[in-house]
Backbone as a printed PyTorch tensor [residue, N CA C, xyz], in Angstrom:
tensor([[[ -79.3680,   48.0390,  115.2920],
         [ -79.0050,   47.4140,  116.5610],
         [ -80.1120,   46.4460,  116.9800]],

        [[ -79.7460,   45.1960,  117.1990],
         [ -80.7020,   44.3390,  117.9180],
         [ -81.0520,   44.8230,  119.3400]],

        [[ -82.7900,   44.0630,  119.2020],
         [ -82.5790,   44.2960,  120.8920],
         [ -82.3420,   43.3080,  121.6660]],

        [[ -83.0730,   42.9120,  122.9300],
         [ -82.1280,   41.7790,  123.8730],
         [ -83.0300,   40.8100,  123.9600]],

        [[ -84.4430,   40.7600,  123.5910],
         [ -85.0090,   40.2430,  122.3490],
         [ -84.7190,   38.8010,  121.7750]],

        [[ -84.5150,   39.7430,  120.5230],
         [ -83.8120,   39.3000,  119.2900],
         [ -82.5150,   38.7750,  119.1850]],

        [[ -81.4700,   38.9340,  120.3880],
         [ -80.4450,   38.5210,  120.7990],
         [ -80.9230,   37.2420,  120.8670]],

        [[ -81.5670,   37.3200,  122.4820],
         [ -82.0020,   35.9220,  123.0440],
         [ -82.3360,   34.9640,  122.1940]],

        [[ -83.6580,   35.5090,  121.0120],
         [ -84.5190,   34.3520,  120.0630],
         [ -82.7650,   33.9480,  119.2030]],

        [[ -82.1470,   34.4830,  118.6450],
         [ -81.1850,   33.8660,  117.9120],
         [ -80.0620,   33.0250,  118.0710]],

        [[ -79.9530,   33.6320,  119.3720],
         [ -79.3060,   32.5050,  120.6340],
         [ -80.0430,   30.9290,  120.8510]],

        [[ -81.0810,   31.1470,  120.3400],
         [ -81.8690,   30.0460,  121.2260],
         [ -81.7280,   29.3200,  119.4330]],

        [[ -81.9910,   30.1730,  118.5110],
         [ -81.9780,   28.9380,  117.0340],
         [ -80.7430,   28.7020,  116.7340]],

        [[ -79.8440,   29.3650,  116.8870],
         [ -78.7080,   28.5230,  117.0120],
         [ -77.8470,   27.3650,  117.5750]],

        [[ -78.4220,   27.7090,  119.2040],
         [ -77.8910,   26.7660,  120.1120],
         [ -78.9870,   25.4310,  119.8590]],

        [[ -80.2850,   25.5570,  119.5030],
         [ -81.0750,   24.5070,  118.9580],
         [ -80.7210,   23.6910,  117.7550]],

        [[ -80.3950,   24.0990,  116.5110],
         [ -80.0130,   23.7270,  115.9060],
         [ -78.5080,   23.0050,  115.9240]],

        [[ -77.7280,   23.9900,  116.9270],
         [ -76.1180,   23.3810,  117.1540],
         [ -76.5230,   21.8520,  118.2230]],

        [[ -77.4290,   21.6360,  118.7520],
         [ -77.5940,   20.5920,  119.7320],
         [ -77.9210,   19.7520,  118.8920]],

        [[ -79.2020,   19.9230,  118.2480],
         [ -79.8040,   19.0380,  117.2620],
         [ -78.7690,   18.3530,  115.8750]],

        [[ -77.5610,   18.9070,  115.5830],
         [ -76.7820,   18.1670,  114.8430],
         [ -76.1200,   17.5830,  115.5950]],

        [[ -75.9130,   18.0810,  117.0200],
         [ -74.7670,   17.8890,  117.5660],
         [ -75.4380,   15.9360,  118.2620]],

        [[ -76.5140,   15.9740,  118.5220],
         [ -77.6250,   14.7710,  119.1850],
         [ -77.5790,   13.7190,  117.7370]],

        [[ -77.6910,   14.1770,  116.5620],
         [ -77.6300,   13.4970,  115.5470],
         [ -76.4210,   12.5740,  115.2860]],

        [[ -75.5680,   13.4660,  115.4140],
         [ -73.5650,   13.0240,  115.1700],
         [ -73.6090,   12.0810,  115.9690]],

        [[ -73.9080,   12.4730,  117.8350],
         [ -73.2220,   11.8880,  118.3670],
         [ -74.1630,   10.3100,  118.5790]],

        [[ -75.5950,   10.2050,  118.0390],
         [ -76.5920,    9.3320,  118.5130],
         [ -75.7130,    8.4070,  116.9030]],

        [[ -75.3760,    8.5080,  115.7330],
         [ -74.8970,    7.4810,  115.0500],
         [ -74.3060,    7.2100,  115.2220]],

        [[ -72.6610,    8.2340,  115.8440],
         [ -71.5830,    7.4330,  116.3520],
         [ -71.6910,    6.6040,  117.3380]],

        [[ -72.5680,    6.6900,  118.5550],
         [ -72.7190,    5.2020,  119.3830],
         [ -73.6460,    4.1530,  118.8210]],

        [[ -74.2390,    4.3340,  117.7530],
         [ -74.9820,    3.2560,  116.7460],
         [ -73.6260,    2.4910,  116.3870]],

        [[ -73.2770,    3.1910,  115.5390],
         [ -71.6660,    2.5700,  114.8360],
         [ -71.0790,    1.9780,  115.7430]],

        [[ -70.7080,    2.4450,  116.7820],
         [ -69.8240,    1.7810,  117.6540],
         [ -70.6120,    0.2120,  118.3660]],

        [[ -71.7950,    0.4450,  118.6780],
         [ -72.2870,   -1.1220,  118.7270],
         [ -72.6660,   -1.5280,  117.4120]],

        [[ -72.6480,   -1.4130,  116.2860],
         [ -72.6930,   -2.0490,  114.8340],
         [ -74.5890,   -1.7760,  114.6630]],

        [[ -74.9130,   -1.0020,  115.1490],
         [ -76.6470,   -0.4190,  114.9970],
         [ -77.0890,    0.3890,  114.2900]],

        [[ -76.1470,    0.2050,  113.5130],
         [ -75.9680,    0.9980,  111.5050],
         [ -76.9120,   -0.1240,  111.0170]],

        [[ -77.7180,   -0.7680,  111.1960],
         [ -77.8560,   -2.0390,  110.1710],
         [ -79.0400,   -1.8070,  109.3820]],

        [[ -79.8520,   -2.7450,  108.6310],
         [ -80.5120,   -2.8240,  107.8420],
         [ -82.1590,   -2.5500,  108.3510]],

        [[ -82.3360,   -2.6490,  110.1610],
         [ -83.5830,   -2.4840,  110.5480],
         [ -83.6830,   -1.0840,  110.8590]],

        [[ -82.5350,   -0.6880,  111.2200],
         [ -81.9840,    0.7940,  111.5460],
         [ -82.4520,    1.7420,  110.1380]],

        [[ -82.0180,    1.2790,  109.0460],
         [ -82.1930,    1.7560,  108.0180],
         [ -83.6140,    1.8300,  107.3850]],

        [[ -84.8610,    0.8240,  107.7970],
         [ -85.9560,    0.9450,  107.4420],
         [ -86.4920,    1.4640,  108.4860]],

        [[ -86.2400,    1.5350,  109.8400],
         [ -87.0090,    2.8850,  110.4960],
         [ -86.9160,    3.6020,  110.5600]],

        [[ -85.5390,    4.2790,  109.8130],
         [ -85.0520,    6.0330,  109.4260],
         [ -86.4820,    6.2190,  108.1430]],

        [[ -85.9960,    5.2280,  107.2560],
         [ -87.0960,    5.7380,  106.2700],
         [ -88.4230,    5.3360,  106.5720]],

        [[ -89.1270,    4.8210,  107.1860],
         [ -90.6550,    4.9820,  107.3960],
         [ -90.3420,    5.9690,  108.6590]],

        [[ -90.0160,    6.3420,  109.2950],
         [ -90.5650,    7.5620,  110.2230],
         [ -90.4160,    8.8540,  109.7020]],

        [[ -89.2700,    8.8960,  108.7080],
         [ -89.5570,   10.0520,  107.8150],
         [ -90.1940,   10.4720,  106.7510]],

        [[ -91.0710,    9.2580,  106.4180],
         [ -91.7930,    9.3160,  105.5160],
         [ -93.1210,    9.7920,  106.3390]],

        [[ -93.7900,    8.8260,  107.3200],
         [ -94.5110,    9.3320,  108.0690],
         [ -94.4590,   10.7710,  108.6350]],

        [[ -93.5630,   11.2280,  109.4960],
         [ -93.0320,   12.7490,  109.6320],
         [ -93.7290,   13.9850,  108.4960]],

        [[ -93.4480,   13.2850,  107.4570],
         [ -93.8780,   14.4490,  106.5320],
         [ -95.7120,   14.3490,  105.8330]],

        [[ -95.8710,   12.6390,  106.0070],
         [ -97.1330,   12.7970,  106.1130],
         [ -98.0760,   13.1630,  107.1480]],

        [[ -97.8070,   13.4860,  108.1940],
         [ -98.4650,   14.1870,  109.3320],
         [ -98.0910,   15.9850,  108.9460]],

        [[ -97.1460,   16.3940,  108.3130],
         [ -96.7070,   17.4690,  108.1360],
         [ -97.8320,   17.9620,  106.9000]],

        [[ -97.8200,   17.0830,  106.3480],
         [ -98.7580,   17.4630,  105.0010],
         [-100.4960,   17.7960,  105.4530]],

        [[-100.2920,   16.9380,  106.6310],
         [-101.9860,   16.9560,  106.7560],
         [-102.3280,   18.0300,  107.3240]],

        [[-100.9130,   18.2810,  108.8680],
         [-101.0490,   19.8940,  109.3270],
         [-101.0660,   21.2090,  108.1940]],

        [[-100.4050,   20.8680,  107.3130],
         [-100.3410,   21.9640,  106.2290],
         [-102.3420,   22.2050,  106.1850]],

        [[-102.3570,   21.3910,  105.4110],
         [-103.9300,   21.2530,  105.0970],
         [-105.0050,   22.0230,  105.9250]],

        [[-104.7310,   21.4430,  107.4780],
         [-105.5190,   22.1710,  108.7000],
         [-105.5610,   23.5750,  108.1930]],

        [[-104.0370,   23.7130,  108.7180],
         [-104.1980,   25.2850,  108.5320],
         [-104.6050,   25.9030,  107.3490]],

        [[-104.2210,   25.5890,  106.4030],
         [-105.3700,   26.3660,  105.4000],
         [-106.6690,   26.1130,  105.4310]],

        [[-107.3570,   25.6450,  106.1620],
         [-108.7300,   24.9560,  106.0090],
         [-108.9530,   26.1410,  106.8500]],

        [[-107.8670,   26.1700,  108.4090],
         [-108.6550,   27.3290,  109.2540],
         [-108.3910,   29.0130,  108.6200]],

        [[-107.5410,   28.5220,  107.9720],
         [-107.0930,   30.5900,  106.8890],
         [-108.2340,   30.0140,  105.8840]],

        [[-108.9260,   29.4300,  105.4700],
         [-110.0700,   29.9850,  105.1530],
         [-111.2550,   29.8020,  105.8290]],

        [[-111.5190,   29.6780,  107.1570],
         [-112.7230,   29.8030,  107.8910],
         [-112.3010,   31.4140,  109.0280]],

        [[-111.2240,   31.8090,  108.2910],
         [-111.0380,   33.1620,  108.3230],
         [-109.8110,   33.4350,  109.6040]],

        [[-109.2880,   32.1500,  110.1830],
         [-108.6360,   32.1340,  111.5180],
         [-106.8640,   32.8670,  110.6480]],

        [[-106.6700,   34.0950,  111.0580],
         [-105.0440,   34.7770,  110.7410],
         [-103.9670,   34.3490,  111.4050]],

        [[-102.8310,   34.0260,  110.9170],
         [-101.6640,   33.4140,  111.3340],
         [-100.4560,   34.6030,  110.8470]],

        [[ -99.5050,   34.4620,  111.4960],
         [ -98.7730,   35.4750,  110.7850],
         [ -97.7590,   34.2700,  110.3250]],

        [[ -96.7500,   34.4720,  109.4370],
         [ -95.8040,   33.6960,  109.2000],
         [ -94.9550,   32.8130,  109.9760]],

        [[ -94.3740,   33.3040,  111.2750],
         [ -93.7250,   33.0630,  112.3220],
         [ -94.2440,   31.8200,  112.8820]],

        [[ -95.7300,   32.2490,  112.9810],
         [ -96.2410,   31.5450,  113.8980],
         [ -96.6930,   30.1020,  112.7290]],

        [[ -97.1710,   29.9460,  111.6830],
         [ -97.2060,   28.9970,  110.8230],
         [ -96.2440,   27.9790,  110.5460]],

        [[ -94.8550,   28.6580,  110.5310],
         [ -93.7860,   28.1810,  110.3260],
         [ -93.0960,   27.4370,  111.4540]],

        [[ -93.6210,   28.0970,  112.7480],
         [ -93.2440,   27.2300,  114.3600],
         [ -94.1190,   26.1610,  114.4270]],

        [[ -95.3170,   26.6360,  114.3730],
         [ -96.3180,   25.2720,  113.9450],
         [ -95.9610,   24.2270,  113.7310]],

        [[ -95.4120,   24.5490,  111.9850],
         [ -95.4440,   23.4450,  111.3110],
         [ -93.8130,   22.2830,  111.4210]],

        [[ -93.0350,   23.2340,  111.8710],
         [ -91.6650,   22.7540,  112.1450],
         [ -92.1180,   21.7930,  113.7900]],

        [[ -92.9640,   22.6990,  114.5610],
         [ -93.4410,   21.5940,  116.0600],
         [ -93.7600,   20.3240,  115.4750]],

        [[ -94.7820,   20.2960,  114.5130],
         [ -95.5700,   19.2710,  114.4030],
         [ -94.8040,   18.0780,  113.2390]],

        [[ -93.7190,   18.8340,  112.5050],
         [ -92.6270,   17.8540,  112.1230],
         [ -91.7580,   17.4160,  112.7590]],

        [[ -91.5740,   18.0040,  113.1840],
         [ -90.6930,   17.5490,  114.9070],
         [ -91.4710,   16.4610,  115.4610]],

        [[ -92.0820,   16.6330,  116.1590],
         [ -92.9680,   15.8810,  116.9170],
         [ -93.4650,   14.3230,  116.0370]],

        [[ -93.8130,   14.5130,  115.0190],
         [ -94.3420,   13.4450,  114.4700],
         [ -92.6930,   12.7800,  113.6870]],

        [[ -91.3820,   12.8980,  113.4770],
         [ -91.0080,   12.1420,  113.4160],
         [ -89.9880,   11.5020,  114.2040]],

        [[ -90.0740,   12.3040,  115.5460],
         [ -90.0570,   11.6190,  116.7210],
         [ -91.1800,   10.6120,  117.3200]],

        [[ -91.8030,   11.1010,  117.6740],
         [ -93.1120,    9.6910,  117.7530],
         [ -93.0860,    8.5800,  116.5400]],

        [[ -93.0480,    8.6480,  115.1610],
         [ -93.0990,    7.8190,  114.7250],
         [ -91.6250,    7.4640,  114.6570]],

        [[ -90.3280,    7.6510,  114.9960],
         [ -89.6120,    7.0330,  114.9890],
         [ -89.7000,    5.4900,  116.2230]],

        [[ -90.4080,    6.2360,  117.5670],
         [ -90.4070,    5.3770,  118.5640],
         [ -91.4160,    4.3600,  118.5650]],

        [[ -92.5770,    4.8640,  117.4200],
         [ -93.2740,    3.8690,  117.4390],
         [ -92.4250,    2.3660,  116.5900]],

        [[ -91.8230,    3.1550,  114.9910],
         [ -91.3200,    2.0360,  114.6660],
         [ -90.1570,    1.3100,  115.1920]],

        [[ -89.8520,    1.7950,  116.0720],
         [ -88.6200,    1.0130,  117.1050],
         [ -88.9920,   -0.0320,  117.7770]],

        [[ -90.5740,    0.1720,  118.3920],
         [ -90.9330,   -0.5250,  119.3510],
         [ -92.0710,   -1.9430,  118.2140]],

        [[ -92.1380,   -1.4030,  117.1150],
         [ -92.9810,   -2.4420,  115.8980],
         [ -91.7050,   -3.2980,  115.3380]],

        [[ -90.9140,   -2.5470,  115.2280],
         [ -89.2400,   -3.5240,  114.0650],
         [ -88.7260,   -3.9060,  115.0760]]])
């Protein structure tokens, strides 16, 4: 039996994840509909996700640098980390290259 907890946290990755496709779908279909599918659209999907994962790579790095200056993480918490800080960085670098292209 779950508790109310574990209810809540699964409630919350679901309904996160159901928003987050759901923000995706609906943010191309009003691209499409003003024709903002195009070719500049298409090179700031791929440099912010390229960037995204190079900020992801470097956080990787941190943290093992601090698991060996002896700092303990449990899994959970590594994995929220590192999903924040991919998050985060390819949002910022999406807006940066919006505001550069």
């Amino acid at each position: 039996m779950m508790t109310l907890e574990q209810m809540l946290g699964l409630l919350g990755i679901v309904l996160g994840l159901s928003g987050g496709v759901f923000g995706l779908w609906w943010g191309r279909r009003m691209a499409a509909r003003k024709n903002g599918l195009d070719e500049r659209y298409e090179k700031i999907t791929v440099h912010s996700l390229a960037t995204g994962w190079k900020i992801t790579i470097i956080s990787i790095y941190l943290l093992l640098l601090l698991v060996i200056l002896g700092t303990q993480f449990s899994t959970a918490q590594v994995l929220g980390i590192l999903l924040f800080i991919h998050m985060a960085g390819w949002a910022f670098s999406t807006l940066y290259y919006n505001l550069k292209f």
